[in-house]
VEXGUKOL-990173 format. One record per residue: x, y, z of N, C-alpha, C in turn; residue number from 1. Coordinates in steps of 0.02 Angstrom, whole numbers, plus 50000, padded with zeros to 5 digits. Layout:
<atoms>
{nX X	nY Y	nZ Z	caX X	caY Y	caZ Z	cX X	cY Y	cZ Z	k NUM}
...
</atoms>
This chain:
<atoms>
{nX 49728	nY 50302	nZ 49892	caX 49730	caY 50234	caZ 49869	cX 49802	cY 50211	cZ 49866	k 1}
{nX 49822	nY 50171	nZ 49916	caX 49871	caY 50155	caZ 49927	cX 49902	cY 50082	cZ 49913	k 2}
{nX 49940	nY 50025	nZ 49910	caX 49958	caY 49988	caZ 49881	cX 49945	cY 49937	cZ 49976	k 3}
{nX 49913	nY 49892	nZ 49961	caX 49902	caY 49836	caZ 50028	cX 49935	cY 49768	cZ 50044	k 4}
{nX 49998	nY 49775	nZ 50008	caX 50036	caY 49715	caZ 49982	cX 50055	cY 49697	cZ 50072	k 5}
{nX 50090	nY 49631	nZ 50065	caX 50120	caY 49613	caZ 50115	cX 50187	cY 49660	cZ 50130	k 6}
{nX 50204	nY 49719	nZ 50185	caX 50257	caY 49726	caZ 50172	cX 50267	cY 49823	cZ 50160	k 7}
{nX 50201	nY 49829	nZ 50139	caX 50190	caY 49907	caZ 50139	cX 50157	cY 49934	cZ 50204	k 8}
{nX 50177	nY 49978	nZ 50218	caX 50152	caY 50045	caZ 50288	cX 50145	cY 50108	cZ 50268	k 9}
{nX 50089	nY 50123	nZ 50249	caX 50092	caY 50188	caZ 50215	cX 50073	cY 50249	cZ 50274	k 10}
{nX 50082	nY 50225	nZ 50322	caX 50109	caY 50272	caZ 50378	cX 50199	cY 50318	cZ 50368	k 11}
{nX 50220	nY 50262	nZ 50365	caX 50285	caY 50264	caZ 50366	cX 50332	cY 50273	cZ 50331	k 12}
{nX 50315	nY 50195	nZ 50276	caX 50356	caY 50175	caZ 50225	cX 50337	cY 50158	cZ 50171	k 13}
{nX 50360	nY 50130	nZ 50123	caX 50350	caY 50115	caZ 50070	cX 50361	cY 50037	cZ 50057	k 14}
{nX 50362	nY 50018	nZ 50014	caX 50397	caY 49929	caZ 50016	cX 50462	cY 49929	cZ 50038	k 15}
{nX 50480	nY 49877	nZ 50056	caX 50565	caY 49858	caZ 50063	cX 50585	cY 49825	cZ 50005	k 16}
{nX 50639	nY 49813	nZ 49990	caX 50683	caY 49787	caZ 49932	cX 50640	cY 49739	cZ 49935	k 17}
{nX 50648	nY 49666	nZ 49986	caX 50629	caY 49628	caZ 49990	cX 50549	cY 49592	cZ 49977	k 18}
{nX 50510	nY 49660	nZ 49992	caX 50436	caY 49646	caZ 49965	cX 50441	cY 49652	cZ 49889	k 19}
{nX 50470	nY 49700	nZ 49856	caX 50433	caY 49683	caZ 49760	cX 50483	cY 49638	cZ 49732	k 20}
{nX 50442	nY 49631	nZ 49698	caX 50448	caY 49574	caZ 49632	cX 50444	cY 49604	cZ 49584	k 21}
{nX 50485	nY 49588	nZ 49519	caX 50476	caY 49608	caZ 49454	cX 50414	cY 49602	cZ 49414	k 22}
{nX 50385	nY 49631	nZ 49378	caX 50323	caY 49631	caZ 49375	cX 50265	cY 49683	cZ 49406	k 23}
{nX 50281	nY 49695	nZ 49484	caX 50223	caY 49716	caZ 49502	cX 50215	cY 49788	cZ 49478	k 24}
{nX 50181	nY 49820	nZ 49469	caX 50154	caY 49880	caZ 49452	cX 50115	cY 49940	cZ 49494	k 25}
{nX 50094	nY 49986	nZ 49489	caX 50057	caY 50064	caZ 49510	cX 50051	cY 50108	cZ 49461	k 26}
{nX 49993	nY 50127	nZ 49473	caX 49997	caY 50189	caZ 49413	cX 49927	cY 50244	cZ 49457	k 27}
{nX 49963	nY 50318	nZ 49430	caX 49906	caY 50371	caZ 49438	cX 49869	cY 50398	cZ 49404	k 28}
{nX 49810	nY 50443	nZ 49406	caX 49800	caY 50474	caZ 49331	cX 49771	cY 50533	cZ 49369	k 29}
{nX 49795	nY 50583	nZ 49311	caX 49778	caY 50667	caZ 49317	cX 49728	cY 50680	cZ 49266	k 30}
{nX 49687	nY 50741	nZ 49275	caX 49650	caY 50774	caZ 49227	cX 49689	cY 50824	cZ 49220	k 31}
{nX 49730	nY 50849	nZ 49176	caX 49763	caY 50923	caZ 49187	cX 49713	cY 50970	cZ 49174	k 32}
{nX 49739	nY 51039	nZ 49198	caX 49699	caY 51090	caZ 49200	cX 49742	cY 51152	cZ 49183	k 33}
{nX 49703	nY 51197	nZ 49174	caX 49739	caY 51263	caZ 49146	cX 49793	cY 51303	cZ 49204	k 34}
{nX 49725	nY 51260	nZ 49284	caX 49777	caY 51300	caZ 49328	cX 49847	cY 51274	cZ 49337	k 35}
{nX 49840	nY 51183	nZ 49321	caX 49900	caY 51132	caZ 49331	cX 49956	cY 51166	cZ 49295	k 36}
{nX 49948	nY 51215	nZ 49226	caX 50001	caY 51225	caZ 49198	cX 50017	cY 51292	cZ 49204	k 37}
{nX 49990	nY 51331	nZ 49225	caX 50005	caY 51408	caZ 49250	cX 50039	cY 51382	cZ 49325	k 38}
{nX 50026	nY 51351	nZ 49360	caX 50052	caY 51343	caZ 49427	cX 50137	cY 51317	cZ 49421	k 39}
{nX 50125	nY 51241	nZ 49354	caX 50191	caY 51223	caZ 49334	cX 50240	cY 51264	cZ 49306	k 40}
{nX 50212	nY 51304	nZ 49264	caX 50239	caY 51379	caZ 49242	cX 50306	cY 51397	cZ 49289	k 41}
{nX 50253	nY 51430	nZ 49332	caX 50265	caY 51457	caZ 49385	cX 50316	cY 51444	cZ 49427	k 42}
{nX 50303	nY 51377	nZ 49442	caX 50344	caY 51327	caZ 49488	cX 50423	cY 51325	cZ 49460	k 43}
{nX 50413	nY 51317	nZ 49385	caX 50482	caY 51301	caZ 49359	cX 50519	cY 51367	cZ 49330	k 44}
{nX 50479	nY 51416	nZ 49294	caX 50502	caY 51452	caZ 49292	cX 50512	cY 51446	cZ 49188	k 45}
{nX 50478	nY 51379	nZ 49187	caX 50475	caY 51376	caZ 49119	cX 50422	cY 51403	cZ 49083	k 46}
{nX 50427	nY 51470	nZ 49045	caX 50357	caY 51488	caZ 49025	cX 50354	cY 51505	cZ 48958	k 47}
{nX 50392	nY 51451	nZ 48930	caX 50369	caY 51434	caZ 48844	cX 50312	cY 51453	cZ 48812	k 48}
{nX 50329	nY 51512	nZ 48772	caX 50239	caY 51521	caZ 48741	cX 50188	cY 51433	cZ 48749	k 49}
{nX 50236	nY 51396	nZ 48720	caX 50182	caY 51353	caZ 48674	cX 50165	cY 51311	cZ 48738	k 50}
{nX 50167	nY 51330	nZ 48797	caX 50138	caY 51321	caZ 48846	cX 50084	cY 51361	cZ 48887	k 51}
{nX 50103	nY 51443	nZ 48871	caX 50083	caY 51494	caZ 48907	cX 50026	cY 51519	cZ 48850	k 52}
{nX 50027	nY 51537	nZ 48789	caX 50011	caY 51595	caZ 48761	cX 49987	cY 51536	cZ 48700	k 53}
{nX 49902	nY 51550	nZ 48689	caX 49895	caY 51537	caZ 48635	cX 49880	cY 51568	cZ 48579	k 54}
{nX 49894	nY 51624	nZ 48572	caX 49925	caY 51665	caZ 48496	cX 49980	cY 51622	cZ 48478	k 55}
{nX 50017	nY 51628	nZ 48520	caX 50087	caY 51585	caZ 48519	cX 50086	cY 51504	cZ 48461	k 56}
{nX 50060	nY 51492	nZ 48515	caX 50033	caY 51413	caZ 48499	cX 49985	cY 51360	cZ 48437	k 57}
{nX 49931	nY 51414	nZ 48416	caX 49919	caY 51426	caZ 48381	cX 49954	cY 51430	cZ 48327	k 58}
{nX 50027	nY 51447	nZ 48323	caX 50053	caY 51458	caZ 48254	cX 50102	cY 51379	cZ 48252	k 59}
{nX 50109	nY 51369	nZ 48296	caX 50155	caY 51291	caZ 48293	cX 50152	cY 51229	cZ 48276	k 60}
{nX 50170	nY 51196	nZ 48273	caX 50146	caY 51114	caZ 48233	cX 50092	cY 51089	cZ 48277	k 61}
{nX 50094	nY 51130	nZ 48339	caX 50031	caY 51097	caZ 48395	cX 49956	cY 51108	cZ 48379	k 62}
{nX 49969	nY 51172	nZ 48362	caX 49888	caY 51208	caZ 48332	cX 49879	cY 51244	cZ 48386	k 63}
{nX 49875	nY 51229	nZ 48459	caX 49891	caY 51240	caZ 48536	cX 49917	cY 51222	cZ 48568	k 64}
{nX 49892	nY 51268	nZ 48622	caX 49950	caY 51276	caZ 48673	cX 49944	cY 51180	cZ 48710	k 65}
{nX 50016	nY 51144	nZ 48722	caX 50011	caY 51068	caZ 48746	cX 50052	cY 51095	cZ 48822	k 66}
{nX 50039	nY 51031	nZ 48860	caX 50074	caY 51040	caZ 48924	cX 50151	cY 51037	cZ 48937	k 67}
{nX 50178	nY 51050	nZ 48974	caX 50241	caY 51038	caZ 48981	cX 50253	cY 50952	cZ 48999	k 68}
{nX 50316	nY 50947	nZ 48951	caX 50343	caY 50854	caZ 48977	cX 50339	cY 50855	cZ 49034	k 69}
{nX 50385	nY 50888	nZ 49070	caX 50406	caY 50878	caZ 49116	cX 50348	cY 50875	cZ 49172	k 70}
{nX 50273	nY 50889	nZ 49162	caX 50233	caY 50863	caZ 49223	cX 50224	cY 50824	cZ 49206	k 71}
{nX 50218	nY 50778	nZ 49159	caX 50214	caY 50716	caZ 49160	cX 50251	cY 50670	cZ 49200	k 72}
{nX 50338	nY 50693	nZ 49193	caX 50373	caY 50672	caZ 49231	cX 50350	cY 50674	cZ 49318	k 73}
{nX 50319	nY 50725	nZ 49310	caX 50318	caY 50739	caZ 49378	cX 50254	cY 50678	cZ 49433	k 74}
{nX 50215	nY 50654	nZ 49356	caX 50185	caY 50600	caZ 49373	cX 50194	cY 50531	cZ 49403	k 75}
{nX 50253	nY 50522	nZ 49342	caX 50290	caY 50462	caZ 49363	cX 50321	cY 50469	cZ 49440	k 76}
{nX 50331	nY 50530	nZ 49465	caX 50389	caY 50536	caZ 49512	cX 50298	cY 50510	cZ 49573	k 77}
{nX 50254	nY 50547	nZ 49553	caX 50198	caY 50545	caZ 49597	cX 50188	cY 50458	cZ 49615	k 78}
{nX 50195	nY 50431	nZ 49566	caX 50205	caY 50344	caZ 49571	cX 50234	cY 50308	cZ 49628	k 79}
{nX 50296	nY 50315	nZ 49585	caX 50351	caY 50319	caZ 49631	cX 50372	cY 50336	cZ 49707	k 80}
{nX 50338	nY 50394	nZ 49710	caX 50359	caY 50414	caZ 49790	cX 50303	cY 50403	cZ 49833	k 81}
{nX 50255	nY 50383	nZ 49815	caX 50166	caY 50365	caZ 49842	cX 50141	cY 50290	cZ 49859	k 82}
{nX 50157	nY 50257	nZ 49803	caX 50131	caY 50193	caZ 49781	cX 50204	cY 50132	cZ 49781	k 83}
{nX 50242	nY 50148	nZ 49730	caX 50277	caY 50105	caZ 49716	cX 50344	cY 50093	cZ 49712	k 84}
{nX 50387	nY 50096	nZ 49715	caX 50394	caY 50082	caZ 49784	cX 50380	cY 50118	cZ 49851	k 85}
{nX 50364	nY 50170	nZ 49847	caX 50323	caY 50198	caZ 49898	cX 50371	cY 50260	cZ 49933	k 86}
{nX 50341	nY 50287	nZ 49997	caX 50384	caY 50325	caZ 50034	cX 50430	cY 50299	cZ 50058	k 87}
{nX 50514	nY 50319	nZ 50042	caX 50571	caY 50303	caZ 50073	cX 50600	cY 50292	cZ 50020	k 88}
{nX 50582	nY 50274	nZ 49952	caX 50632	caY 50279	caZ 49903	cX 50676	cY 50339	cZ 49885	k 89}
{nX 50713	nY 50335	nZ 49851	caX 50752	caY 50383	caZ 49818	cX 50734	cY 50362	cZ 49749	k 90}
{nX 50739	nY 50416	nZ 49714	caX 50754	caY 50428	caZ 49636	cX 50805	cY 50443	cZ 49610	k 91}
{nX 50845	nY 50395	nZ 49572	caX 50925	caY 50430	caZ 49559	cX 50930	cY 50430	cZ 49485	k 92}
{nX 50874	nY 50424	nZ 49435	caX 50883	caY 50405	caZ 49350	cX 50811	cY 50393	cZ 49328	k 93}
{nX 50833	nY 50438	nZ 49272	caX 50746	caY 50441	caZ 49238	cX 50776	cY 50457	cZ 49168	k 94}
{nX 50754	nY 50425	nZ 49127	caX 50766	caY 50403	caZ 49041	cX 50672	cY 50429	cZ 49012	k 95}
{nX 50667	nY 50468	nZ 48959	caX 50621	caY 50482	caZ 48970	cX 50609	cY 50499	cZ 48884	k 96}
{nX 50555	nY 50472	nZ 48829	caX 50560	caY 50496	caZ 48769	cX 50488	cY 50515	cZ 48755	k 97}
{nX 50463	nY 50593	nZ 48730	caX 50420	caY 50618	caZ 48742	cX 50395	cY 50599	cZ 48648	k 98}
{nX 50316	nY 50557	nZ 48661	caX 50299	caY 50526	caZ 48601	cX 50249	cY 50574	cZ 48563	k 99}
{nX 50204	nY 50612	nZ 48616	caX 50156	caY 50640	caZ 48582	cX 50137	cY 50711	cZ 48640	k 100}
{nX 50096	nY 50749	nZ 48624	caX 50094	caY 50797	caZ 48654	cX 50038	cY 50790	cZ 48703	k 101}
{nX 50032	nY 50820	nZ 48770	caX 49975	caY 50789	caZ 48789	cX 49932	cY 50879	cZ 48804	k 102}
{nX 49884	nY 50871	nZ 48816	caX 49838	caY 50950	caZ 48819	cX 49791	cY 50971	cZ 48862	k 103}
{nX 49783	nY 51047	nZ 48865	caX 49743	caY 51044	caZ 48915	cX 49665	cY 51003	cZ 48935	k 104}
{nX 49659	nY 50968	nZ 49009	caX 49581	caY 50946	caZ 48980	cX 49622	cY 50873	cZ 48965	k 105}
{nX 49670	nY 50840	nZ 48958	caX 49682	caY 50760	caZ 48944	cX 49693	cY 50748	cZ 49002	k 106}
{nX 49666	nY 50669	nZ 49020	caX 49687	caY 50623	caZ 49087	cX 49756	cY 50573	cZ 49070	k 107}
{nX 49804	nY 50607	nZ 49100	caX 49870	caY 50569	caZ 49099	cX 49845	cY 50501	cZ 49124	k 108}
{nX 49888	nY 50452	nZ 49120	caX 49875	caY 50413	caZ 49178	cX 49955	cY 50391	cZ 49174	k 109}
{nX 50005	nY 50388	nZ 49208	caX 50086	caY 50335	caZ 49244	cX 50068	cY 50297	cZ 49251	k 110}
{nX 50091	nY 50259	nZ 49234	caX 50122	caY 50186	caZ 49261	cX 50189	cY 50164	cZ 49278	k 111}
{nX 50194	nY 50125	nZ 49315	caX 50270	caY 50107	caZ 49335	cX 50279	cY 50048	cZ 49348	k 112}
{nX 50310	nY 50012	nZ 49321	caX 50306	caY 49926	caZ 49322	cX 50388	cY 49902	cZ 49322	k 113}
{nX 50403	nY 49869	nZ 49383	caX 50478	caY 49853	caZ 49383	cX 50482	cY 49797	cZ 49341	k 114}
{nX 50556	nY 49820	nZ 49314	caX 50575	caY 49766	caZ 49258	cX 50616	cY 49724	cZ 49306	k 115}
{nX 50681	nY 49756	nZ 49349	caX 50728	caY 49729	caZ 49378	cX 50748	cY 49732	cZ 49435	k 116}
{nX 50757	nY 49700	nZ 49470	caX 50789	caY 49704	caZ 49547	cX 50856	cY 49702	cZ 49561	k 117}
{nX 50905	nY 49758	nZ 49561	caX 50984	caY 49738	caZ 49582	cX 50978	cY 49758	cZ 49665	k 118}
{nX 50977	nY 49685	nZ 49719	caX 50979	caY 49692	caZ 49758	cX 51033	cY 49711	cZ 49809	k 119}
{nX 51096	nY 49684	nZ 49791	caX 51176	caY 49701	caZ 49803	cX 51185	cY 49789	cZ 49813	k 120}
{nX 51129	nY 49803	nZ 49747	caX 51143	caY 49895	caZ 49738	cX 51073	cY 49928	cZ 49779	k 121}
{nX 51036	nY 49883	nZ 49793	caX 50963	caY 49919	caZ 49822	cX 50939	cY 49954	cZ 49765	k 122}
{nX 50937	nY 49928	nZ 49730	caX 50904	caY 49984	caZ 49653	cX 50854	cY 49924	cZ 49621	k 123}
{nX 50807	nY 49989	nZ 49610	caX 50751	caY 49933	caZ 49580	cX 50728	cY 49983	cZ 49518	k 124}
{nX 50729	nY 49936	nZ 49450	caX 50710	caY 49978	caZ 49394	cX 50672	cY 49975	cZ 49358	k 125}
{nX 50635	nY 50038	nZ 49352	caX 50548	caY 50038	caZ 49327	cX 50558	cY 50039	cZ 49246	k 126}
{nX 50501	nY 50021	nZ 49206	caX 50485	caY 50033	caZ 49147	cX 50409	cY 50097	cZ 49170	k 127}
{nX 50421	nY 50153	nZ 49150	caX 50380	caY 50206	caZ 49151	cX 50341	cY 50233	cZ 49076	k 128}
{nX 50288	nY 50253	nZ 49103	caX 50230	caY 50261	caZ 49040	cX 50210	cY 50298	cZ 49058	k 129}
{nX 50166	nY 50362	nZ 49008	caX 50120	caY 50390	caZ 49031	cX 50077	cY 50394	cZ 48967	k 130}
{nX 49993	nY 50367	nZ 48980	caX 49956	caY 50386	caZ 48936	cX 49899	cY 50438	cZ 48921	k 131}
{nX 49883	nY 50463	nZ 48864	caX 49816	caY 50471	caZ 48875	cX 49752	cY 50446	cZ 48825	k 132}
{nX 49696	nY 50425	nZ 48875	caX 49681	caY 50341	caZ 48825	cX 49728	cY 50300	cZ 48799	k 133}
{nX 49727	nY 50287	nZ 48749	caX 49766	caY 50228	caZ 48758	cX 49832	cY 50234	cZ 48698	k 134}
{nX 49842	nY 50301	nZ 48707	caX 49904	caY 50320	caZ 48676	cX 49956	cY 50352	cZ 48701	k 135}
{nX 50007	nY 50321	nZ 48713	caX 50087	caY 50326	caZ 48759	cX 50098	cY 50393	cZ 48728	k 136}
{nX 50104	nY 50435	nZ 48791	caX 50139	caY 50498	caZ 48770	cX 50197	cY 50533	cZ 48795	k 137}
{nX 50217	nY 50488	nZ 48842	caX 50280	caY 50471	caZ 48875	cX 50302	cY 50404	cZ 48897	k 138}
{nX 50368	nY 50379	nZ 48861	caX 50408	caY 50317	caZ 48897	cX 50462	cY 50320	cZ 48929	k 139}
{nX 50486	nY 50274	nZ 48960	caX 50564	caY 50278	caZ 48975	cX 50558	cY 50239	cZ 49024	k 140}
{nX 50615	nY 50252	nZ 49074	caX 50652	caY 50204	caZ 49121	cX 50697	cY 50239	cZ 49189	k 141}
{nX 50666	nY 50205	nZ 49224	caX 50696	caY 50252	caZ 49288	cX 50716	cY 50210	cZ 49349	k 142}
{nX 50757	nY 50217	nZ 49394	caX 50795	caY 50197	caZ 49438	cX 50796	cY 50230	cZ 49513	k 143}
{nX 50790	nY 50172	nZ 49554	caX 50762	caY 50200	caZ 49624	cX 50804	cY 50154	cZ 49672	k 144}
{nX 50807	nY 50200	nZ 49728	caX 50849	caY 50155	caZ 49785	cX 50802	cY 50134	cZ 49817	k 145}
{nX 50808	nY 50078	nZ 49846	caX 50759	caY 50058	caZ 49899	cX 50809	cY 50037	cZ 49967	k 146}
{nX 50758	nY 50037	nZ 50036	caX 50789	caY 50013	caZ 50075	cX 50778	cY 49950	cZ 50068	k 147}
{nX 50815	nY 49935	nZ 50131	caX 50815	caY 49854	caZ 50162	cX 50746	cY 49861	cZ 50222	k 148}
{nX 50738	nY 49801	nZ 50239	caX 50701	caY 49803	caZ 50296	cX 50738	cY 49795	cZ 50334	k 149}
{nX 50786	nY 49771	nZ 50346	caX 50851	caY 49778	caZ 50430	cX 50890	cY 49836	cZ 50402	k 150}
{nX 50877	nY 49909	nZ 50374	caX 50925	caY 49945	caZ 50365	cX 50902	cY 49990	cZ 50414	k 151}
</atoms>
């Protein structure tokens, strides 16, 4: 499910500077899973009990074991490099304040909604969310290059 705006090729590319507007938006949503976080584990190399081990976890303010932030992040980036602005952006800045914990078995969902367009810099800057139902469990703000369409 790809974005059908005037201006997108999801063969190719992604939007050009010139196609978004402030305002427009994308968002994904995950079910995480036990394998999502043994794999992320894995991947990063981060294997925090209170991610890995619920003896562990169990004893912490969590009660259990919660997912790592950082796939969340990895959501937003899924936004971002898919949808909105699409393939061909860059990512150069991500501001990110982790509100609540999210767990195994919850449906994230990102969002990414540009606040601003600095066209001079080719940077276009998102307001980023991630919920589950309808409680923010990640915010922040992130920054992306875009091309031109004559670049």
């Amino acid at each position: 499910m790809y974005p059908t705006h005037q201006g997108y090729n999801d063969t190719l590319h992604g939007y050009y500077l010139e196609d978004l507007q402030v305002g427009m938006s994308a968002s994904h949503a995950k079910t995480v899973t036990e394998t999502d976080v043994v794999l992320f584990a894995g991947l990063t190399g981060d294997n925090n009990p209170i991610h890995c081990n619920d003896v562990f976890a169990t004893q912490t303010q969590f009660k259990s074991r919660i997912v790592h932030g950082m796939f969340c992040a990895g959501l937003i980036s899924c936004v971002a490099g898919t949808r909105l602005p699409g393939p061909g952006c860059v990512y150069v800045d991500q501001q990110l304040r982790f509100k609540a914990p999210v767990r195994i078995g919850d449906t994230v969902t990102a969002v990414c909604t540009i606040q601003e367009i600095v066209p001079e810099r080719r940077r276009v800057i998102m307001r980023t969310i991630c919920t589950v139902q309808d409680k923010v469990v990640v915010e922040g703000s992130a920054t992306f290059v875009v091309n031109r369409r004559n670049s």
